[in-house]
TORKE-434047 format. One record per residue (C-alpha): x, y, z; residue number from 1; residue in three letters. Coordinates in nm, 2 decimals, decimal comma, padded with zeros to 4 digits. Example, Ala and Ser with C-alpha at 12.3 -4.5 7.8 and 13.67 -1.06 7.14 Angstrom:
2
<node><X>01,23</X><Y>-00,45</Y><Z>00,78</Z><marmar>1</marmar><doke>Ala</doke></node>
<node><X>01,37</X><Y>-00,11</Y><Z>00,71</Z><marmar>2</marmar><doke>Ser</doke></node>
! end
This chain:
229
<node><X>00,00</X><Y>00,00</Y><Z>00,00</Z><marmar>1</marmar><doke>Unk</doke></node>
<node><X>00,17</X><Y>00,30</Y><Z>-00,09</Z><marmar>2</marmar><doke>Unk</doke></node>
<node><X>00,19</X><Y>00,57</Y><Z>00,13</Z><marmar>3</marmar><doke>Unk</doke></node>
<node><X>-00,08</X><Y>00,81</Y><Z>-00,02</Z><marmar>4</marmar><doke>Unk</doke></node>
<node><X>-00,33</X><Y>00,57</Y><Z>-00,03</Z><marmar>5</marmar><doke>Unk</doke></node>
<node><X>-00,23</X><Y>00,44</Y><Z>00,36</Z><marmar>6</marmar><doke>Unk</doke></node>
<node><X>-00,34</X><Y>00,85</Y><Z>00,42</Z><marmar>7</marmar><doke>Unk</doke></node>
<node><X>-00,65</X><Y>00,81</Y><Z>00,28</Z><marmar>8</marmar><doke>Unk</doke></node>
<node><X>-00,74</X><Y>00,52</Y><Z>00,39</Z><marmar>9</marmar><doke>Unk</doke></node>
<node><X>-00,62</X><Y>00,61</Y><Z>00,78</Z><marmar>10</marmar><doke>Unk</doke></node>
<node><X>-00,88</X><Y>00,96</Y><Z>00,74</Z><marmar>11</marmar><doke>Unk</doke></node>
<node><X>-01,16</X><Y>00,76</Y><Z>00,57</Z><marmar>12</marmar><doke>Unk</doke></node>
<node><X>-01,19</X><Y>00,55</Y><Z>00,86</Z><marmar>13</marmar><doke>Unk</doke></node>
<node><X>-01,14</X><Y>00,87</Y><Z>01,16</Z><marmar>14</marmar><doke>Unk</doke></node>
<node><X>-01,45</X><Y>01,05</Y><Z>00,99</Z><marmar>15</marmar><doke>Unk</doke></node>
<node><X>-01,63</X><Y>00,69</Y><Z>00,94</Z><marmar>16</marmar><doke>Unk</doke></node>
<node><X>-01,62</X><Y>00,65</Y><Z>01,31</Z><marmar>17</marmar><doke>Unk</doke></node>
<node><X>-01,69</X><Y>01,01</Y><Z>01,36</Z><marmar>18</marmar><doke>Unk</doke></node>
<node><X>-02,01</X><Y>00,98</Y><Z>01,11</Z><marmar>19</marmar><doke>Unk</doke></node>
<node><X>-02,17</X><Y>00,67</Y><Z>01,29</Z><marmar>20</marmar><doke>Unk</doke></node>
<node><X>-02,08</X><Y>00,78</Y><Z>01,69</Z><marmar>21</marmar><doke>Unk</doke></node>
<node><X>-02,23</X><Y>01,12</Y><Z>01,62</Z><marmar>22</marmar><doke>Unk</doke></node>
<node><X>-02,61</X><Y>01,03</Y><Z>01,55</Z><marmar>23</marmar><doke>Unk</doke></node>
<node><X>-02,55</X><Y>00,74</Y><Z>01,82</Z><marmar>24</marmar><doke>Unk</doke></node>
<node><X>-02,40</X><Y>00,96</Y><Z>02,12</Z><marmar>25</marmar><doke>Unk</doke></node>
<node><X>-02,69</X><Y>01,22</Y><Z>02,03</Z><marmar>26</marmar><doke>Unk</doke></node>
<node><X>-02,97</X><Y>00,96</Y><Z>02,08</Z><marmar>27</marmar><doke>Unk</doke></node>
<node><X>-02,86</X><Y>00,80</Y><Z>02,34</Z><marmar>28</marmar><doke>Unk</doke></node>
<node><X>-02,76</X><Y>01,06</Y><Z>02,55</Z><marmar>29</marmar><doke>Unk</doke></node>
<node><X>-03,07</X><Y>01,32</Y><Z>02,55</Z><marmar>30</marmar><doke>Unk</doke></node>
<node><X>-03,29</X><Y>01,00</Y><Z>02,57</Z><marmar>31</marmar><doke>Unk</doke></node>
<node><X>-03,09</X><Y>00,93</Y><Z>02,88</Z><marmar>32</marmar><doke>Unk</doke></node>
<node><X>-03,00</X><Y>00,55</Y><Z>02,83</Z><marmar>33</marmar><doke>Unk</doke></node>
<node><X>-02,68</X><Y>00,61</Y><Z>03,08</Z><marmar>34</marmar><doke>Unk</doke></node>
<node><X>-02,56</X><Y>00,23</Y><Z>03,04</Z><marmar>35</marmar><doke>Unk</doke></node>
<node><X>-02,49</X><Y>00,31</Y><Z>02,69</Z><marmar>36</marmar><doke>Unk</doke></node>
<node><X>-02,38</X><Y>00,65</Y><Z>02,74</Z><marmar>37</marmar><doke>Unk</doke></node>
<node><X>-02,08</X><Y>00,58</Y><Z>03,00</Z><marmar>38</marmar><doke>Unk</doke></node>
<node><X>-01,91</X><Y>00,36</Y><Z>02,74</Z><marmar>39</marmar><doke>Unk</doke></node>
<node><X>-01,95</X><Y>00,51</Y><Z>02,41</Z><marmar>40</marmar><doke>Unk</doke></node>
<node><X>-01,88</X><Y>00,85</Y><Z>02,52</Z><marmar>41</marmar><doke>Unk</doke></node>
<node><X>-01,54</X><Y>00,79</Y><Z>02,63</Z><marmar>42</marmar><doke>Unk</doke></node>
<node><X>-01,51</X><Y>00,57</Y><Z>02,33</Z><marmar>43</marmar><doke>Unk</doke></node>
<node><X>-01,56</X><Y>00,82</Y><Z>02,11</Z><marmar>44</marmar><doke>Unk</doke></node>
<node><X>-01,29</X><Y>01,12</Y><Z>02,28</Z><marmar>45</marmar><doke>Unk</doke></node>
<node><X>-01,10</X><Y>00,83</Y><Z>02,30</Z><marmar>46</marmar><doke>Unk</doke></node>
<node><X>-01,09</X><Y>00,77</Y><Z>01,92</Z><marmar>47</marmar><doke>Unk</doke></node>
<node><X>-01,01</X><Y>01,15</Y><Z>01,86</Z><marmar>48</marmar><doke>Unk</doke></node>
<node><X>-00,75</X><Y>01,13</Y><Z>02,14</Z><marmar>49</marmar><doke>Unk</doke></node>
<node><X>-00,55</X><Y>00,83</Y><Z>01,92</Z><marmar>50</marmar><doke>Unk</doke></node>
<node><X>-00,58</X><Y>01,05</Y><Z>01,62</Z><marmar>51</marmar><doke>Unk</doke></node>
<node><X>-00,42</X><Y>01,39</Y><Z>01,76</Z><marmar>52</marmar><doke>Unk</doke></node>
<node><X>-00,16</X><Y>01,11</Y><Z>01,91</Z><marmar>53</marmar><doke>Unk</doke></node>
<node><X>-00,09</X><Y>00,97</Y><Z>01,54</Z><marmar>54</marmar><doke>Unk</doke></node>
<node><X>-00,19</X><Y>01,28</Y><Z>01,36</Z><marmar>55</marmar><doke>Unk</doke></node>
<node><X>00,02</X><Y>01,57</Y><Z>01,50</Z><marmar>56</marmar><doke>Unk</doke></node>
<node><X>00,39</X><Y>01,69</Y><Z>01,43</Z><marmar>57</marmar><doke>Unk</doke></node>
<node><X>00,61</X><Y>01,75</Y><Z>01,69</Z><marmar>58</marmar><doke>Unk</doke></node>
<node><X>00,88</X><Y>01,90</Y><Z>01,51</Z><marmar>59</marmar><doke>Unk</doke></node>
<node><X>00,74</X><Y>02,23</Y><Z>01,67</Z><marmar>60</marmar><doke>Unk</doke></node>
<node><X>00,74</X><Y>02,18</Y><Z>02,03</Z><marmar>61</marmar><doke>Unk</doke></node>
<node><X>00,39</X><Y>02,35</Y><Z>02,08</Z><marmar>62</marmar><doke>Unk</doke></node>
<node><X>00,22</X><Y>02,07</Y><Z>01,92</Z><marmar>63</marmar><doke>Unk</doke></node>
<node><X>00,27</X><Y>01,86</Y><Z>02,25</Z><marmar>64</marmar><doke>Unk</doke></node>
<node><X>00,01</X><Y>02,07</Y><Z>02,42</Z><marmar>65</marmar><doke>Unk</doke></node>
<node><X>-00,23</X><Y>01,89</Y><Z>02,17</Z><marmar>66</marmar><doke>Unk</doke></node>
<node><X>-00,16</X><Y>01,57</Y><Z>02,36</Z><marmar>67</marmar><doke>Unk</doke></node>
<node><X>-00,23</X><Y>01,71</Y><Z>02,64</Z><marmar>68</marmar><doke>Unk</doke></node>
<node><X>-00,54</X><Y>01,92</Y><Z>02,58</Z><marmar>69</marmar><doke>Unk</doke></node>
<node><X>-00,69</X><Y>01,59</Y><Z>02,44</Z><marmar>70</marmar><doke>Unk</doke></node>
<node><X>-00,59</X><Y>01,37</Y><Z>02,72</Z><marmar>71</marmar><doke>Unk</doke></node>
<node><X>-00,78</X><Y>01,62</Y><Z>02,98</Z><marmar>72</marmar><doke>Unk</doke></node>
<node><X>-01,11</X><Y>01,60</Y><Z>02,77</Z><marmar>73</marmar><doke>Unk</doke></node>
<node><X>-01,09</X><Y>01,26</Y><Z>02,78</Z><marmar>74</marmar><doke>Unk</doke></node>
<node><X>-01,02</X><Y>01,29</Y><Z>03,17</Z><marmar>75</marmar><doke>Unk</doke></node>
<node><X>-01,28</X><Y>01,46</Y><Z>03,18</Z><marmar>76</marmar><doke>Unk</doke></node>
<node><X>-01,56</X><Y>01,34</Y><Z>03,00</Z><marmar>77</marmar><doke>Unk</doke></node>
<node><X>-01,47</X><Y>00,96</Y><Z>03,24</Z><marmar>78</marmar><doke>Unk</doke></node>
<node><X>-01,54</X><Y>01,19</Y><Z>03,52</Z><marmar>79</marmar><doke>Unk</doke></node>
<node><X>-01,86</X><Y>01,31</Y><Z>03,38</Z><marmar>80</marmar><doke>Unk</doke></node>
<node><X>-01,94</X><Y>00,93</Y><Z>03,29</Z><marmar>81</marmar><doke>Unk</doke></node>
<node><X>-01,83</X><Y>00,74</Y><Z>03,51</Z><marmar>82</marmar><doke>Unk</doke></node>
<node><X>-01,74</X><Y>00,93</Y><Z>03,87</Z><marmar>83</marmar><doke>Unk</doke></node>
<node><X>-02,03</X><Y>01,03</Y><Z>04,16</Z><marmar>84</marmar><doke>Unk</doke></node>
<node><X>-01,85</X><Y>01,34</Y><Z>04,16</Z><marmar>85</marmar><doke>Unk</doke></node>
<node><X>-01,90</X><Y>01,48</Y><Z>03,82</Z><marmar>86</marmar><doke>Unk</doke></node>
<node><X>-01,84</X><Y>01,85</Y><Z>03,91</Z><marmar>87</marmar><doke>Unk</doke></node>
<node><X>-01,48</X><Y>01,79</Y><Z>03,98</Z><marmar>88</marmar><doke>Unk</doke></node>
<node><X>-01,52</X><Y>01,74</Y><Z>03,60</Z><marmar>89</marmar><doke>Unk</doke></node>
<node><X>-01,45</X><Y>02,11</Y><Z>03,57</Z><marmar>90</marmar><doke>Unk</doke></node>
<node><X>-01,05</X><Y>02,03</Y><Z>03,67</Z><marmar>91</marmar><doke>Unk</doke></node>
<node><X>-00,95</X><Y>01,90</Y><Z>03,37</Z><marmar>92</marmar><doke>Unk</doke></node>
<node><X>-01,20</X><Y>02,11</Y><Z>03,12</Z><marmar>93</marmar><doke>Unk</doke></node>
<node><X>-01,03</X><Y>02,39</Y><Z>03,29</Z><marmar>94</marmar><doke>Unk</doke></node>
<node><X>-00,70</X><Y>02,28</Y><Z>03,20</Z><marmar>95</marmar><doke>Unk</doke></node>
<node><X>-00,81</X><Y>02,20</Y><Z>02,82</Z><marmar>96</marmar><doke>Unk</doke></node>
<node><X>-00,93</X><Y>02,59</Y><Z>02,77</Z><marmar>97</marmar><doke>Unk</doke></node>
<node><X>-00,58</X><Y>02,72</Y><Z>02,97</Z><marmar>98</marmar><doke>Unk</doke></node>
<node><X>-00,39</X><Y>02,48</Y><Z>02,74</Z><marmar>99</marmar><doke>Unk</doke></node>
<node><X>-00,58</X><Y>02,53</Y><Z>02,44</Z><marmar>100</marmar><doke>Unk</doke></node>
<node><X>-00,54</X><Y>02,92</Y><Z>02,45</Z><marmar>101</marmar><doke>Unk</doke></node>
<node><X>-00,19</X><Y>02,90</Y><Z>02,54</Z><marmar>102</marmar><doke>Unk</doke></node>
<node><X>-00,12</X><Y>02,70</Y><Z>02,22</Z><marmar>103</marmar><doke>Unk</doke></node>
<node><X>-00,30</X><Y>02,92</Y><Z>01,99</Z><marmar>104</marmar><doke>Unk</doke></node>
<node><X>-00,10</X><Y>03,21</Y><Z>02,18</Z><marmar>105</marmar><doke>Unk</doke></node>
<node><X>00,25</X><Y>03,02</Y><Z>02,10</Z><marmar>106</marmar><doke>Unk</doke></node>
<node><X>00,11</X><Y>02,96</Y><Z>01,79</Z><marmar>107</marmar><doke>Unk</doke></node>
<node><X>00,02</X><Y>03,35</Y><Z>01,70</Z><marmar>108</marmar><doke>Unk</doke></node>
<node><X>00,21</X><Y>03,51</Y><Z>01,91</Z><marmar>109</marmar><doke>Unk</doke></node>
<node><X>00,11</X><Y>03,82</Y><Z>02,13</Z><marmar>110</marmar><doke>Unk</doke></node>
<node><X>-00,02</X><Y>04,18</Y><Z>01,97</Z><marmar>111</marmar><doke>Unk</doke></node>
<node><X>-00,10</X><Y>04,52</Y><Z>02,09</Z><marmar>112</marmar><doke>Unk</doke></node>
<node><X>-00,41</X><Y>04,47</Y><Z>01,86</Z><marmar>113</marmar><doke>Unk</doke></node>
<node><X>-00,51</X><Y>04,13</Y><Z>01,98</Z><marmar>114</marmar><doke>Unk</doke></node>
<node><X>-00,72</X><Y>04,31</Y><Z>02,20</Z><marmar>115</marmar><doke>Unk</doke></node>
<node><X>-00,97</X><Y>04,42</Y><Z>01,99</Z><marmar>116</marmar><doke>Unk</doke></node>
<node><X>-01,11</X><Y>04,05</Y><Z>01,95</Z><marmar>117</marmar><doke>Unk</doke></node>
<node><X>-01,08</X><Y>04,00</Y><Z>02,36</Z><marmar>118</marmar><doke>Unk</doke></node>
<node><X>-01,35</X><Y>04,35</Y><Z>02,30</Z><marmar>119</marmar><doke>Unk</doke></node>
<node><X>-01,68</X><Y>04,05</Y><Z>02,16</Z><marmar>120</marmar><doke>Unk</doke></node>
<node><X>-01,59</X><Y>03,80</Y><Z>02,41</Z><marmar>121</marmar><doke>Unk</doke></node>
<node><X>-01,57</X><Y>03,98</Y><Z>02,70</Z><marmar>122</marmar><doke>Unk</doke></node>
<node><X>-01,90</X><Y>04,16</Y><Z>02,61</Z><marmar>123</marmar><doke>Unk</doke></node>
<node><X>-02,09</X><Y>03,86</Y><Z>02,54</Z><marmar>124</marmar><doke>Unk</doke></node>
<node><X>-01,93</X><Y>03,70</Y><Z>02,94</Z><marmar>125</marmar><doke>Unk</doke></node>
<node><X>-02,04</X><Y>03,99</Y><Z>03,10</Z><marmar>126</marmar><doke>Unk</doke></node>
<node><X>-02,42</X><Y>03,96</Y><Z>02,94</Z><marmar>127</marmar><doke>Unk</doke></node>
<node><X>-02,39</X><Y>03,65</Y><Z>03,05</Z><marmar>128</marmar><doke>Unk</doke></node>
<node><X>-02,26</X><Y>03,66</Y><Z>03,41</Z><marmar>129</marmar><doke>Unk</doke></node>
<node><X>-02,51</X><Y>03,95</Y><Z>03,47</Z><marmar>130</marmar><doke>Unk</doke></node>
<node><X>-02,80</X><Y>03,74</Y><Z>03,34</Z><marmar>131</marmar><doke>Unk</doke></node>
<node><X>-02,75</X><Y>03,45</Y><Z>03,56</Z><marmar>132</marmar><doke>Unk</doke></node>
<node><X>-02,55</X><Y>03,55</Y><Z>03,85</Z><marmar>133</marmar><doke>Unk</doke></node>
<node><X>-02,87</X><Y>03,60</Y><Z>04,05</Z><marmar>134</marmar><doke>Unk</doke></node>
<node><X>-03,00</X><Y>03,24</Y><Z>03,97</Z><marmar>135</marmar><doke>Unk</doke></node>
<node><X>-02,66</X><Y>03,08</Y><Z>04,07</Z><marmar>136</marmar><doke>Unk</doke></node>
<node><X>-02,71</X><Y>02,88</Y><Z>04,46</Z><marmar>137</marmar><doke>Unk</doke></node>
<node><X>-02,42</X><Y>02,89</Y><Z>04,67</Z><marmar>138</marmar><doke>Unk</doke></node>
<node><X>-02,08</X><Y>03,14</Y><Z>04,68</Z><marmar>139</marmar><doke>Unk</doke></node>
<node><X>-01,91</X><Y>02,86</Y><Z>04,59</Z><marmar>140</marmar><doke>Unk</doke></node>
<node><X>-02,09</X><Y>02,78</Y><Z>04,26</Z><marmar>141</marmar><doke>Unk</doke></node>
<node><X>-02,07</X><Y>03,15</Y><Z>04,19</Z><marmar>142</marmar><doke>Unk</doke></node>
<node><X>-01,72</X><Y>03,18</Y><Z>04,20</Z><marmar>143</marmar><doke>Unk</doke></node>
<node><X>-01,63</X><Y>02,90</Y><Z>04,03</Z><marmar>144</marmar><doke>Unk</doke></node>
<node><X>-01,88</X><Y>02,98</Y><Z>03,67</Z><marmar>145</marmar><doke>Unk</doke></node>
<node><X>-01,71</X><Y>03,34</Y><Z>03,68</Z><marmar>146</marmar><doke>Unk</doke></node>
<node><X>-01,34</X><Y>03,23</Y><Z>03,71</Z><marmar>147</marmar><doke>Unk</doke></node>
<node><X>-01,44</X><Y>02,90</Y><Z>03,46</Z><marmar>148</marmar><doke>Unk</doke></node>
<node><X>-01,60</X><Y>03,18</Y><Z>03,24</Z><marmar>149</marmar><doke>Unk</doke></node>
<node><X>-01,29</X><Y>03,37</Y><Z>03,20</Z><marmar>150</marmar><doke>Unk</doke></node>
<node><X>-01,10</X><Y>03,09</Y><Z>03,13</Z><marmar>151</marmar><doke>Unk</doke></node>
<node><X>-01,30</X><Y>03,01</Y><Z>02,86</Z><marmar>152</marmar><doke>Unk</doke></node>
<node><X>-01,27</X><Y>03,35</Y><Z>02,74</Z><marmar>153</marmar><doke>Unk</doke></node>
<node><X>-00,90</X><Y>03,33</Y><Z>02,73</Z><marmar>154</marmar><doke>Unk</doke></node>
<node><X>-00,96</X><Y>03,03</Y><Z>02,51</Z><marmar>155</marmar><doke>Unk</doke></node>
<node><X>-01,18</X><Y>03,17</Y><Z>02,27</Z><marmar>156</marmar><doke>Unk</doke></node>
<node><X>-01,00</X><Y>03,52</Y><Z>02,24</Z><marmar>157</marmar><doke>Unk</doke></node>
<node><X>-00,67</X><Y>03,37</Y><Z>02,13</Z><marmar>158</marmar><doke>Unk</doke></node>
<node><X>-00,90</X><Y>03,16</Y><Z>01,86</Z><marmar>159</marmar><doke>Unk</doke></node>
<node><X>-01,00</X><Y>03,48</Y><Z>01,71</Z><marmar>160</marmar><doke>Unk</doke></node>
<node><X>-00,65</X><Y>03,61</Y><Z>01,72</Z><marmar>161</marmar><doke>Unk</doke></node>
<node><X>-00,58</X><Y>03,35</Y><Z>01,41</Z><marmar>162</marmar><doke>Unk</doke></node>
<node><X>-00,81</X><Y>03,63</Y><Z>01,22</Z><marmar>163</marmar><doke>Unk</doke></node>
<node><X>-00,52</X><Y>03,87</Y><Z>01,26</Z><marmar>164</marmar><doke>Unk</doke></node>
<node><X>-00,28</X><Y>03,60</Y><Z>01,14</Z><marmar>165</marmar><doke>Unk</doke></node>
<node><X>-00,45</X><Y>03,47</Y><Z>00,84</Z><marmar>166</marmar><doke>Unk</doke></node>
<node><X>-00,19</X><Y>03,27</Y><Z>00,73</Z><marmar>167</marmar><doke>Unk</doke></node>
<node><X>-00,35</X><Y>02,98</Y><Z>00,72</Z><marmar>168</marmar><doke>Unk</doke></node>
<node><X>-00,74</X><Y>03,00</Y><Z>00,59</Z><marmar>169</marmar><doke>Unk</doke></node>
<node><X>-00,81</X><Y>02,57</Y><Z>00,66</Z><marmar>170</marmar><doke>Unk</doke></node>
<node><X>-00,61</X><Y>02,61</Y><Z>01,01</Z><marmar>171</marmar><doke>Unk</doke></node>
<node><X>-00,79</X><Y>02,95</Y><Z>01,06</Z><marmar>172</marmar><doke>Unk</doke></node>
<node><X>-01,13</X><Y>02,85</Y><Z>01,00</Z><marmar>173</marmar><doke>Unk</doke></node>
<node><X>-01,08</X><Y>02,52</Y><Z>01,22</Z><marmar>174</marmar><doke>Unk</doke></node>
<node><X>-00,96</X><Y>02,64</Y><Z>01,53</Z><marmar>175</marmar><doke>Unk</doke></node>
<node><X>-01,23</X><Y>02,94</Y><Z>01,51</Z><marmar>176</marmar><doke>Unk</doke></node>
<node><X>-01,54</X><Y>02,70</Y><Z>01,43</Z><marmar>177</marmar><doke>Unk</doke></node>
<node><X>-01,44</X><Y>02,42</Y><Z>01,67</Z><marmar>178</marmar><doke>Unk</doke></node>
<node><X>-01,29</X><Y>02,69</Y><Z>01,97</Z><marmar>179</marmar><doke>Unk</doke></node>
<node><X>-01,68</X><Y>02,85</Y><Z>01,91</Z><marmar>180</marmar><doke>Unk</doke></node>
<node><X>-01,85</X><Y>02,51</Y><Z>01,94</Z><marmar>181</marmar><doke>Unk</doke></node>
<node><X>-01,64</X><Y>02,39</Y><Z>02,26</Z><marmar>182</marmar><doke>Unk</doke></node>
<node><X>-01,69</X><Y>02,75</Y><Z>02,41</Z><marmar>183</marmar><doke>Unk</doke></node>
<node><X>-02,07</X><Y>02,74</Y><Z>02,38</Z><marmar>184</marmar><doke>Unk</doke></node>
<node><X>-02,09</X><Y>02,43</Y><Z>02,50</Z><marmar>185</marmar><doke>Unk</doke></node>
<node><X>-01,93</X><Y>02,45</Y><Z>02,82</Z><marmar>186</marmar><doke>Unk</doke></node>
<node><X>-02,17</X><Y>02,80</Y><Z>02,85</Z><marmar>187</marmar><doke>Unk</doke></node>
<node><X>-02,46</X><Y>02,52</Y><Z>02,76</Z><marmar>188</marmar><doke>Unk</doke></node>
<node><X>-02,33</X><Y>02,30</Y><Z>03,03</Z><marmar>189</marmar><doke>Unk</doke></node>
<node><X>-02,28</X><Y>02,60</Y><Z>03,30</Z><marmar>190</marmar><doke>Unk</doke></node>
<node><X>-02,63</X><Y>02,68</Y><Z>03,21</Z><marmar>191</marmar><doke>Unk</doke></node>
<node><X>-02,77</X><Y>02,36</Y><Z>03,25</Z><marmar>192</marmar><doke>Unk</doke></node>
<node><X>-02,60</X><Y>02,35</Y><Z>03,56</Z><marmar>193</marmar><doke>Unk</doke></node>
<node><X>-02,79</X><Y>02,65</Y><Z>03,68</Z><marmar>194</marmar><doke>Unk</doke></node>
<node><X>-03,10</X><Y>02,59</Y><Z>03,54</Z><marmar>195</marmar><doke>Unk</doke></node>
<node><X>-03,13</X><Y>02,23</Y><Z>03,47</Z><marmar>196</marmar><doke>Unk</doke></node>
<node><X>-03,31</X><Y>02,25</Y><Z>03,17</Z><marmar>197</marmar><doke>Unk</doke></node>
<node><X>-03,29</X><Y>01,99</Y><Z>02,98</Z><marmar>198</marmar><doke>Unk</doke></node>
<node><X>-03,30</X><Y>02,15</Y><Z>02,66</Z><marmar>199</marmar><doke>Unk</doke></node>
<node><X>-02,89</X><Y>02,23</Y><Z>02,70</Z><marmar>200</marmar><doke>Unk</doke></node>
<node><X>-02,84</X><Y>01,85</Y><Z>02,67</Z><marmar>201</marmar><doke>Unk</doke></node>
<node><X>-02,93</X><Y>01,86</Y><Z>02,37</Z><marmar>202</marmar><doke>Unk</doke></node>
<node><X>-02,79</X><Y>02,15</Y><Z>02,23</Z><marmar>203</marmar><doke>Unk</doke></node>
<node><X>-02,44</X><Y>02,02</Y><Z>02,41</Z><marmar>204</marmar><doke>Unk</doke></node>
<node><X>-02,47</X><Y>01,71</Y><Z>02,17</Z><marmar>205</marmar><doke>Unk</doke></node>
<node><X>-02,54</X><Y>01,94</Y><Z>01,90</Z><marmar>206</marmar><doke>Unk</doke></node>
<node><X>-02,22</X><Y>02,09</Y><Z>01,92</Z><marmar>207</marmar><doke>Unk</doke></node>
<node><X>-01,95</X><Y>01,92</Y><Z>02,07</Z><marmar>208</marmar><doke>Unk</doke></node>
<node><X>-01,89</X><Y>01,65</Y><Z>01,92</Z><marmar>209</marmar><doke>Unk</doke></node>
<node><X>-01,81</X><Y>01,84</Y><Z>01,60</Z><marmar>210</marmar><doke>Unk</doke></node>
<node><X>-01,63</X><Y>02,07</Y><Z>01,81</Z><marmar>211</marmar><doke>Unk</doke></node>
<node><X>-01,37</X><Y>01,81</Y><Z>01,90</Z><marmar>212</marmar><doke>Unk</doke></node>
<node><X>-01,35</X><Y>01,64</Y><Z>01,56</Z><marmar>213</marmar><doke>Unk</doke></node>
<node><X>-01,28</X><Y>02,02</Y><Z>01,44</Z><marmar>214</marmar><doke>Unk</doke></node>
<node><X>-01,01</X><Y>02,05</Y><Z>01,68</Z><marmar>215</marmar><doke>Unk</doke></node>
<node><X>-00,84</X><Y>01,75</Y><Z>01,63</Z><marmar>216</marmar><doke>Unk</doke></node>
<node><X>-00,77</X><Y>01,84</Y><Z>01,27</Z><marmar>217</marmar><doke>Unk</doke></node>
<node><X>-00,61</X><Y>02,20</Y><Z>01,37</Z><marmar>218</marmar><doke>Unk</doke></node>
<node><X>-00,25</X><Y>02,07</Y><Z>01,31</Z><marmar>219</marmar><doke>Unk</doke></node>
<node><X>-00,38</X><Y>01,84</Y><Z>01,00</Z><marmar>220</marmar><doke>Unk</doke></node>
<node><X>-00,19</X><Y>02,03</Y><Z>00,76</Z><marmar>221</marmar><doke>Unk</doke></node>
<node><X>00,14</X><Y>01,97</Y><Z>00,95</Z><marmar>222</marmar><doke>Unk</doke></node>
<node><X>00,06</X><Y>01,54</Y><Z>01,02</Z><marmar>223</marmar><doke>Unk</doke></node>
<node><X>00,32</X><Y>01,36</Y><Z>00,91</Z><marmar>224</marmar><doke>Unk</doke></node>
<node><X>00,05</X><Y>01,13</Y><Z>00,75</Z><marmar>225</marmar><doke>Unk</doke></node>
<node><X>-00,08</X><Y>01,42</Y><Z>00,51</Z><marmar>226</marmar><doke>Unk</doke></node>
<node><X>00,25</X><Y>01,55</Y><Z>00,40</Z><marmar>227</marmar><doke>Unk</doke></node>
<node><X>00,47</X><Y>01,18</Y><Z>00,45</Z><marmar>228</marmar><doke>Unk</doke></node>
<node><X>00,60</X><Y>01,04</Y><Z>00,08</Z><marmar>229</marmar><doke>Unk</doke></node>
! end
């Protein structure tokens, strides 16, 4: 098998798996059926996992993080599945955002005019935390969404930053669809939390699945199975 056709073959097979475990996740999890749930949920954020592992370069030294910012979503979606204690869930999500944003800052580096994209986010946070903040039980609770929030906004500011760059339209678009989807949906999780609506369960499994499988093709351009001979 030549090499080309190994590529091909190795991608046809990631979005096969994606195709089928996205229609199945969504059913299953906003009908509820936990026992299925538990397992094919980390199943499938395992599956992404393997491919950032096989899929990324590491001639740049940045491109680590990706291990890591994968391995703590698939920390933390066990913890959702699988632990009593599924706020302690917000650990490693935490850790995804700060690492996430700190490899799209390593990866655009810092400007005086990066600011102007932190101007949307921090507008929209603000609506938000003004919104709910009276609905939220508990200092505790409170604390944590606003310090989560801002994390998240660090995130999804150095996303938009890749606008300034525009060096890279594929790379560009990816990182600010699937940094969009995984930011609303930790919003759609908080809210849930706060309000537990059931509505945000599904429009979590709207969105984050594709959010993931958008992220884990961010460095796709760079694999050494895209550009191998």
């Amino acid at each position: 098998m030549t090499s080309k056709r190994f590529i091909k073959n190795y991608l046809n097979v990631y979005f096969l798996l994606f195709i089928i475990l996205y229609p199945t996740i969504f059913y299953y999890r906003t009908n509820n059926i936990e026992e299925v749930t538990r397992i094919i949920i980390p199943l499938f954020v395992f599956i992404i996992f393997i491919f950032v592992l096989l899929a990324t370069n590491t001639d740049k030294r940045r491109n680590f993080l990706l291990y890591f910012i994968f391995l703590f979503i698939f920390i933390g979606d066990c913890v959702i599945n699988w632990s009593p204690r599924k706020e302690l869930s917000i650990i490693p999500f935490s850790l995804t955002h700060i690492l996430l944003g700190t490899y799209y800052l390593l990866d655009t580096r810092f400007k005086g005019k990066d600011f102007l994209f932190f101007i949307p986010v921090v507008i929209f946070s603000a609506l938000l935390f003004f919104t709910t903040y009276k609905d939220i039980e508990g200092a505790l609770f409170l604390s944590a969404f606003a310090i989560y929030i801002n994390i998240l906004n660090f995130m999804l500011w150095r996303a938009f930053c890749y606008l300034r760059v525009g060096q890279n339209n594929l790379k560009t678009t990816l990182v600010i669809i699937g940094s969009l989807f995984f930011y609303v949906t930790d919003i759609f999780v908080s809210l849930y939390a706060i309000y537990d609506n059931k509505i945000f369960i599904t429009l979590i499994w709207i969105i984050y699945p594709p959010a993931l499988f958008f992220l884990s093709l961010i460095n796709m351009q760079n694999s050494k199975f895209i550009f191998s001979r």
